[in-house]
N, C-alpha and C positions, 0 to 999 in steps of 0.2 A: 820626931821619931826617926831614928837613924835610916840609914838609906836601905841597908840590908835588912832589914827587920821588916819594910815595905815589899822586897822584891821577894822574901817568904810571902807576905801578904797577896800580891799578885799571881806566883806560879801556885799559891792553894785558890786564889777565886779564879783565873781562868788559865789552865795549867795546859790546855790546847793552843792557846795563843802563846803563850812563852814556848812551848816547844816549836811550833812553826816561825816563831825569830831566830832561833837557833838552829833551823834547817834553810835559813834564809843567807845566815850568815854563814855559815857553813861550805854557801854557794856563791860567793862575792866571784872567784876564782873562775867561775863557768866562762867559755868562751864563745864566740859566736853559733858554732857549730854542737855543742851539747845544747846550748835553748832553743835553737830551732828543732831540734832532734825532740826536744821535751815537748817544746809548744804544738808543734805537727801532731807528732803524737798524742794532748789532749783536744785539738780541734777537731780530728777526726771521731773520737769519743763525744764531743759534743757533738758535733749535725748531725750520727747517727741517733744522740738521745732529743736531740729537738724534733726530729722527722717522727719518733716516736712516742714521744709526753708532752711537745710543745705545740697544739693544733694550727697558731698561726702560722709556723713557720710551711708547714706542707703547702697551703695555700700559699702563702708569699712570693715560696721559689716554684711553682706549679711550673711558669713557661722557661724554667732556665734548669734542673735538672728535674730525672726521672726518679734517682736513686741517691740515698746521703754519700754511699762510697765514692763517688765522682767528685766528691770534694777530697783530696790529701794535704795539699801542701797550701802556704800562705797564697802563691799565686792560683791557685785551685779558688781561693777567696772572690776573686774577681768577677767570678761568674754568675754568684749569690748578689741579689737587689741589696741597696743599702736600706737599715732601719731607721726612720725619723722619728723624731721627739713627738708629732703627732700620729705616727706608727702605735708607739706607746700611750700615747693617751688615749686615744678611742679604741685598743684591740686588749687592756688590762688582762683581763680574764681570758680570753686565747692564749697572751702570751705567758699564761701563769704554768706551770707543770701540772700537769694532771697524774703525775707520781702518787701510790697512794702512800707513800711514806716518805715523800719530800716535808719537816716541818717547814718552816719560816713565820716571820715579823715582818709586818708593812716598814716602810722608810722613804724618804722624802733624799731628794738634794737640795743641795745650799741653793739652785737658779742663781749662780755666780754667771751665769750666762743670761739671764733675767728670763729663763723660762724651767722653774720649776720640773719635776717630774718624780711622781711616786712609782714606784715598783716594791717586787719583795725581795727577803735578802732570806740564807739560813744564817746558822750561827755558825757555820765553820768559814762562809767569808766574810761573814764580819770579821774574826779572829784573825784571818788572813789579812786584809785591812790592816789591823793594828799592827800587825808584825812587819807588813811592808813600811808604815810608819817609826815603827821603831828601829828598822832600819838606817834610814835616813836621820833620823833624830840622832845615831850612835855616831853618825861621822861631823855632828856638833857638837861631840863630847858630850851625850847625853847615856848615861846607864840603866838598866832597867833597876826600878825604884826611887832612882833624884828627883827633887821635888823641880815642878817643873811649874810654869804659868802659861797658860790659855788664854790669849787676848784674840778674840773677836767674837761671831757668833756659833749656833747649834751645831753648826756643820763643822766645831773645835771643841764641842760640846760645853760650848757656853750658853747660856739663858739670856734673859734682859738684864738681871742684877749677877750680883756673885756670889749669892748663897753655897754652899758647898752641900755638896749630899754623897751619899754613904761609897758610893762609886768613885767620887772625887778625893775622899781621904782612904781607901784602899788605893789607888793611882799614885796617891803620893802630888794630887792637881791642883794650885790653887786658883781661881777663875777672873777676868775682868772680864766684862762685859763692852764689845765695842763697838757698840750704840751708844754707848751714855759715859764717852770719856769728858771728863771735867779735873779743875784742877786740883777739888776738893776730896773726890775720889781718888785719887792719884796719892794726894799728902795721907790720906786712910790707907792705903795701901804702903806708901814709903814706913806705916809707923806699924804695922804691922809684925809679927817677930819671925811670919816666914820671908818677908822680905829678904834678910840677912843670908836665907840659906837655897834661895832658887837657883838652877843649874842651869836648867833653856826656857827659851822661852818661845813659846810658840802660835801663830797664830798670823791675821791680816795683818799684810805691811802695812797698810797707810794707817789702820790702829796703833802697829805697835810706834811710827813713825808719833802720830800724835802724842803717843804714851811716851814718848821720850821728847815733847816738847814740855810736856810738865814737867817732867824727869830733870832737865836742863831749869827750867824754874826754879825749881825746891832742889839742882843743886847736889844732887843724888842719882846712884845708880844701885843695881844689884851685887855686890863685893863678890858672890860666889858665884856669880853667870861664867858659864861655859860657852855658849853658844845660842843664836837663836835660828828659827826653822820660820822663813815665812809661805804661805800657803794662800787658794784660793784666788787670785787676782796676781796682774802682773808687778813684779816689782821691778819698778825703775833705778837706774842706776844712783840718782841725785837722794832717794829713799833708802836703800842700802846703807849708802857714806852716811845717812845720818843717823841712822841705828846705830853704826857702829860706833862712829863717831863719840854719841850721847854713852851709849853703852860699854866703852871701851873693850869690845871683841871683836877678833877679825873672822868669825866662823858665824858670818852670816846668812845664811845658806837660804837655795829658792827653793820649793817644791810643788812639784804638780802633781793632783791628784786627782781622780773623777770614779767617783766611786759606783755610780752605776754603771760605768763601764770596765769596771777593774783595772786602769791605767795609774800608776803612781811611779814617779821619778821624780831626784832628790838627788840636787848636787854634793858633791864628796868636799872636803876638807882645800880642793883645790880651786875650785869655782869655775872648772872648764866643764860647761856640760849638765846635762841632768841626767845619773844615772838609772835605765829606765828596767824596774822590776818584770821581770815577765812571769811572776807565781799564780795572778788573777788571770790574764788576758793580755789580749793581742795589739797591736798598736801597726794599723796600714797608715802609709801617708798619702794620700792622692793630689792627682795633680787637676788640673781645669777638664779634661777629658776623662775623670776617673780611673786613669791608670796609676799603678804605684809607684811610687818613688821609693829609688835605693840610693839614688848620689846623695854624698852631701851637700849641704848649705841650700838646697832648693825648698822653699817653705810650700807648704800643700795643707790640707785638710785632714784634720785628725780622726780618725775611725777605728772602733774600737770592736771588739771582740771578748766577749766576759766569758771564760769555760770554765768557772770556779763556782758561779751559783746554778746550780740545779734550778731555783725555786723559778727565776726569770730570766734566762740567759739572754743577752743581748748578742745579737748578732751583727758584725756593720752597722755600728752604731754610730751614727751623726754626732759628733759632740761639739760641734758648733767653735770650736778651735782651728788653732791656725799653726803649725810647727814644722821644724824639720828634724833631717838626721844630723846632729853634729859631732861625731864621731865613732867610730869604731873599736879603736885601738885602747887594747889598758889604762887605765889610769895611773898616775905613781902612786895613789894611795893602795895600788892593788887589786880596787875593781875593776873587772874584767865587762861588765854590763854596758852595750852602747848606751850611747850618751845620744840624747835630742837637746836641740836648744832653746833657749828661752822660749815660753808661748806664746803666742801672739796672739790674745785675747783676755776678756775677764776684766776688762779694764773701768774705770771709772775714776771719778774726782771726790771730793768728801764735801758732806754738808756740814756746813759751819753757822749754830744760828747765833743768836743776841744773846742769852745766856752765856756764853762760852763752850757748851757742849759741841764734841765735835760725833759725825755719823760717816765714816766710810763704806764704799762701797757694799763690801760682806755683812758689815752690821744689819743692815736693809734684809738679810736675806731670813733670820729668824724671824722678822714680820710678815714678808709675804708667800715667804712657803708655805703658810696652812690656811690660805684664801685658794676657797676649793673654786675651779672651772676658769682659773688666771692663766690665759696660755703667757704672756709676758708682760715687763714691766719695762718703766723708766722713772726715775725722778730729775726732774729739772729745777736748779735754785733760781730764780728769776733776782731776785731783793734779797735785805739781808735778815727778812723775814717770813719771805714768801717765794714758796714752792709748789708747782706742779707737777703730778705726778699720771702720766700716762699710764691707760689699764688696757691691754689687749682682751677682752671678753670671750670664753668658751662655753659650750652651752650649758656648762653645771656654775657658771656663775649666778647668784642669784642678789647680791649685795646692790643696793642703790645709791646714789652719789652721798646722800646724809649720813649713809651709813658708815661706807668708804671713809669720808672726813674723817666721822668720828673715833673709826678705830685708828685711823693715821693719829689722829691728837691723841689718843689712848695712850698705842705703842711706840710711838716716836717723838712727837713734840706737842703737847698743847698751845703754846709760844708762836710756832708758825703757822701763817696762812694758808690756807691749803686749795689749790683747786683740780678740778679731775678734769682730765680729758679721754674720752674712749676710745683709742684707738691705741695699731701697735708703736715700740718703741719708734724713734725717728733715730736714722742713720750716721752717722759722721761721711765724708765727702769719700774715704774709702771703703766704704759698704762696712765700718762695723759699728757696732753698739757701745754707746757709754750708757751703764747702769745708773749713775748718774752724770750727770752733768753740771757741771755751778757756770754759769753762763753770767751769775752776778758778779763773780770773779773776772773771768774773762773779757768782759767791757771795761774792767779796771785794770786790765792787762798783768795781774796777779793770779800765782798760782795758790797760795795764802792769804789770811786779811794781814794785813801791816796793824 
């Protein structure tokens, strides 16, 4: 179906969302001093509406102000306690709005950080979401309605398999699933007739990285690919070259996004920078002593600020990231939006078992996001059939070791060995997390099997 005939199809099912890209883009041009000027102005709209619909927070900030007006400006920020991922999980219903005409829908994150977390969303940020994503999708030569591919998990709104449903041929979406790349999947997909006509493609690197070792096998690419958007985990440089490489495009673009706390930036057409949307929420960087950072190049703690959902605003929000500011000044492509640089986190290696299927990082994450009372995870590949997987325990966990195996054999691999250890993730020697780890690799001093 023609591209146009789709992007009628999108501005009639959510015609909210296509105008707020249009009000997005509209604002590439804004300069430091109109988004401050915006964002000021809806944070103080927020504290006043959390001191009065959101109970947790009155308690929260009880010993540091008296009154919301005492908060104005981003440094005003500093005085307010940060919120934790375990904030969240034990104060759900404090932190929920007690508006009585807030709607919303539950929603989950991806735990690209390996610690899950549900909250609620409305439907005007979800829309905001999309728009900030179509954003960044447009400076990969993506338009609204090109038919586009999804490779990885839920949180790209991919499944296990790649059924397509009603929402996916309105989008103009076709899906892999990247948990379960193989090479046999890959030639289904090469022989498929939208193959010939996908424009981006979007989704985990080290998926679509996989996705283009088949790709190189069978020998074939997408003829009509514009550009790809990778998201969700960090992309390394030697994964880039080889997207592009396989793929023959140079608009390989990174993008960071966190959706519970409305943070999304998305490199432009230039690859200096990720240009960071300020429509959702706020973006502090702190340093070791929790003060902010304004220089560039100095990496700090990402903390987030959500003033676009009503239903659950985050406030100083821990997002367990690592960034800085890397630029200020316009772009050539015209965006005016600072730039922060690469993230420093989200990281992980991929499981690779005896079948040939391969599991990176983000794939892991449609399976254990809806294991309720999981404060975090890890998987470690030990063999080249055997993996342990670390379970941080909360107290609404209620799953037993035989149980755990067997939904891992379920949703992930019957094929490998599987053993549980309960406790939290284990560290890298710099204090961060691999969501996975292949350690089987690594004593073989590969970063792939040969």
């Amino acid at each position: 179906m023609h591209t146009l005939i789709h992007k009628l199809l999108i501005t009639a099912a959510v015609p909210k969302r296509v105008a707020l890209y249009a009000l997005m883009k509209s604002r590439v041009g804004w300069n430091e001093d109109q988004i401050r000027d915006y964002q000021e102005r809806r944070l103080r709209q927020l504290i006043e509406y959390c001191w009065q619909y959101v109970p947790f927070y009155r308690e929260h900030w009880r010993d540091t102000i008296a009154d919301p007006k005492e908060i104005r400006t981003f440094a005003d920020l500093q005085r307010l306690p940060l919120l934790s991922k375990d904030h969240v999980r034990d104060n759900l219903d404090t932190l929920t709005t007690t508006h009585p005409r807030i709607k919303s829908s539950p929603a989950r994150t991806g735990g690209s950080t390996g610690r899950p977390i549900i909250f609620r969303m409305t439907d005007t940020d979800e829309q905001l979401a999309w728009a900030q994503m179509y954003t960044g999708w447009s400076w990969a030569g993506y338009r609204l309605g090109d038919p586009f591919l999804a490779v990885g998990g839920e949180s790209v709104g991919v499944g296990l398999g790649d059924k397509r449903t009603l929402k996916d041929k309105v989008l103009n979406r076709w899906v892999s699933s990247g948990s379960n790349l193989t090479l046999e999947r890959t030639r289904a997909l090469t022989e498929a007739p939208h193959f010939e006509r996908i424009r981006l493609i979007y989704g985990y690197p080290n998926s679509i990285r996989e996705l283009c070792e088949f790709l190189a096998v069978l020998k074939t690419r997408p003829p009509a690919l514009r550009g790809v958007v990778c998201t969700a985990e960090v992309m390394r440089p030697e994964v880039r070259a080889r997207i592009s490489e396989v793929l023959g495009v140079d608009a390989v673009l990174d993008q960071y996004g966190l959706n519970d706390g409305g943070l999304h930036a998305c490199e432009g057409p230039e690859k200096d920078g990720l240009h960071l949307s300020f429509h959702r929420g706020i973006l502090e960087i702190l340093d070791d002593q929790g003060r902010q950072i304004n220089v560039l190049k100095q990496s700090g703690r990402a903390i987030a600020t959500l003033f676009s959902n009503p239903a659950m605003p985050f406030v100083r929000y821990e997002t367990g990231d690592q960034v800085h500011w890397h630029s200020r000044e316009p772009a050539p492509s015209g965006v005016c939006w600072p730039r922060i640089g690469p993230v420093d986190g989200r990281t992980g290696d991929v499981i690779y078992l005896p079948s040939g299927r391969r599991v990176p990082m983000p794939g892991l994450t449609l399976v254990m996001r809806w294991i309720d009372g999981l404060n975090s995870y890890q998987f470690i590949q030990t063999g080249a059939n055997a993996l342990t997987v670390r379970l941080d325990r909360g107290p609404g966990f209620v799953l037993s070791e035989q149980q755990v195996i067997a939904y891992l054999k379920e949703k992930i691999g019957a094929e490998a060995q599987w053993n549980v250890v309960w406790g939290p993730p284990e560290l890298t020697q710099n204090g961060k997390v691999l969501i996975i780890r292949n350690d089987w690799l690594r004593s073989q001093e590969l970063s792939r099997p040969s």
